[in-house]
N, C-alpha and C positions, 0 to 999 in steps of 0.2 A: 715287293709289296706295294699295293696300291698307295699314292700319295693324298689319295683323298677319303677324309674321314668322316664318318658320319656327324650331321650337326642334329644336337637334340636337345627338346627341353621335357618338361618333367610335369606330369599332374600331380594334382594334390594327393591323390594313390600310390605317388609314386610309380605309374605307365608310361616307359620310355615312347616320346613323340618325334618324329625325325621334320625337320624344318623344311628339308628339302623336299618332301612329297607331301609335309602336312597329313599323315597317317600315324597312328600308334604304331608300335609292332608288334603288339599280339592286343587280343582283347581287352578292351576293359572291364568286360565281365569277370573272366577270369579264364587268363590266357593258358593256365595248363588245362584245364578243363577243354577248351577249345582245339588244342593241339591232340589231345585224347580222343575227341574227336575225329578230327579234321586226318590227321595227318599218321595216328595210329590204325585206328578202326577204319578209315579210307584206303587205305594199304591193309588191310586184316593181317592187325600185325597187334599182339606180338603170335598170334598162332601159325604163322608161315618163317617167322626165324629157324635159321640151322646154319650150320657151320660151313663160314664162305661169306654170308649173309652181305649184303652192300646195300648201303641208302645211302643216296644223292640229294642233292639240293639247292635249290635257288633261290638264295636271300637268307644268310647264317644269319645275321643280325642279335641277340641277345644270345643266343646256343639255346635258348629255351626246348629246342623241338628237340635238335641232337640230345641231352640231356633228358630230355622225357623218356626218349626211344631207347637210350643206353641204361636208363632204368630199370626198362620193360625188361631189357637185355638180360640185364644180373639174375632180375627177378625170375625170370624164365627158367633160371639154371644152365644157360648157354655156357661154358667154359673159352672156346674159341674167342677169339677178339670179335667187337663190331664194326666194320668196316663203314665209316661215314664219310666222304666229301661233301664237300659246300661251296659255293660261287658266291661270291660277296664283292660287290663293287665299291662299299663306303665303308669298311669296318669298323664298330662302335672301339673304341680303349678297353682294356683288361676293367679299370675298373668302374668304367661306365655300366659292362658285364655285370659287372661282379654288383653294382646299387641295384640294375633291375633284378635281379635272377634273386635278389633280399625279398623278393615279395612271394615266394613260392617255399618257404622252409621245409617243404616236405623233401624238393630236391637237393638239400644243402650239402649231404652225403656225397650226391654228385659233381655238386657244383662246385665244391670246396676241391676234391680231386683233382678236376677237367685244370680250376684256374693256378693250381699250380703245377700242374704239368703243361700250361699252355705255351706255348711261346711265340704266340701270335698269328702263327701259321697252322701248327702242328698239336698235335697230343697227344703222346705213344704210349701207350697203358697196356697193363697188362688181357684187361676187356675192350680195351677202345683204339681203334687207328683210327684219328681224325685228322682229316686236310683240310684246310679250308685256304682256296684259290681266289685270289683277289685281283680284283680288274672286270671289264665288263665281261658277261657272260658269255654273246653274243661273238665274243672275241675269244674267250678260255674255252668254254665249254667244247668247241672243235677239236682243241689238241690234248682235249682228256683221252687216257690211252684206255682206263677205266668203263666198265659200263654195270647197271643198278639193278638191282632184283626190284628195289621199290623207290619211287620219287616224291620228296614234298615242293611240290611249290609255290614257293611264298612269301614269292615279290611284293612288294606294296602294291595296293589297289589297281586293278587295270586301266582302270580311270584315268589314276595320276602315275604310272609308271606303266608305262605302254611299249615300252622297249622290251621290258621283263616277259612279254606274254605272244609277242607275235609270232607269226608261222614257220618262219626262217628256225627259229631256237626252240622252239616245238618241234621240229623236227628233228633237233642236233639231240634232243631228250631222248625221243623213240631212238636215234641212232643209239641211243647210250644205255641203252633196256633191254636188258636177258630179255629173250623169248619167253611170253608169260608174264614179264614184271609189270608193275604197277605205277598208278600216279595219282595222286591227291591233291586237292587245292580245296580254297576253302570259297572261291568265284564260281559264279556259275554263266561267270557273262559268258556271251553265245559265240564270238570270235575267239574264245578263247579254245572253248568244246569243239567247232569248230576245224581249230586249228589242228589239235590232236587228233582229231579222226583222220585229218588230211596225212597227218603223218604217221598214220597204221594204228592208232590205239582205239579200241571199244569204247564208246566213254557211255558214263548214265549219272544222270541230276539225283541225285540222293538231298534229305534233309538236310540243310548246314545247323552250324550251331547258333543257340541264342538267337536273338535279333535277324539272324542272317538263314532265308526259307531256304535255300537250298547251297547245295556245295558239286561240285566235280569230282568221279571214279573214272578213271579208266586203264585197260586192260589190254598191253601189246599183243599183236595177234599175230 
């Protein structure tokens, strides 16, 4: 387990802020909302779920997005497990989790599950295989044996977390992508777009959410 842990403070909403990049981790609008967006409908998902199903990820951070997506899951009528990984370099605490993920009570159903079957790494449910691999990504995401029908990624801002976004690990992504799968992010900078064409993906500027005009698709070919 990584030894280094996420440092954060708290708006007056209660929107978990990380000190170390100076970014929220999900919207302040409102971050499921955002992730429904971004990271569902960016992936056309949940209409391309079936059995097998795998999503990947870059930056677990609150579980907000895995919990959105495992939602979608149940709610779909999937019976098979959902197959989730996540790459997390700073892991927030269970119950640092567990104060942001209070602001979303529609998930609670999920959330209350996930945190007590978590064990910091894992979460083995009867709908859910969750990993989440901790350490730089940059460095893990190579010896995944694993590879994603669909990807979120959703690193802190390319801005301020520039490590998370560049070529080298854009491309360890497409290595790690069914023929056909997907990627989502919620940036539309241009080194980032970019980056994934260079390593085999389709990409296209779609509208982002709220405040933010546009977001990243793209489609291994």
């Amino acid at each position: 387990m990584s030894d280094q842990r996420a440092e954060l403070s708290w708006t007056e909403a209660g929107v978990p802020v990380s000190d170390r990049f100076d970014d929220p981790y999900f919207s302040l609008q409102n971050g499921l909302e955002e992730t429904r967006h971004v990271f569902l409908a960016g992936n056309d998902l949940p209409g391309r779920f079936a059995k097998g199903f795998h999503i990947a990820e870059l930056g677990f951070g609150t579980g907000l997005n895995m919990l959105t997506a495992w939602a979608e899951w149940e709610r779909s009528g999937q019976t098979a497990p959902l197959g989730f990984t996540s790459f997390e370099a700073f892991p927030m605490a269970q119950d640092e989790m567990a104060r942001a993920l209070a602001a979303f009570p529609e998930l609670a159903p999920w959330a209350d599950r996930f945190l007590s079957g978590w064990n910091g790494q894992s979460c083995d449910l009867e709908s859910l295989h969750l990993r989440v691999i901790h350490g730089d990504a940059r460095e893990t995401l190579g010896t995944w044996d694993g590879r994603a029908d669909a990807w979120f990624l959703d690193g802190f801002s390319p801005a301020r977390n520039p490590e998370l976004w560049q070529p080298d690990l854009m491309a360890e992504v497409a290595a790690h992508t069914r023929q056909g799968g997907t990627a989502a992010t919620y940036t539309a900078a241009g080194f980032v777009r970019r980056g994934l064409e260079a390593a085999g993906f389709s990409v296209t500027r779609s509208p982002g959410y709220g405040r933010k005009r546009h977001m990243t698709r793209a489609v291994k070919l």
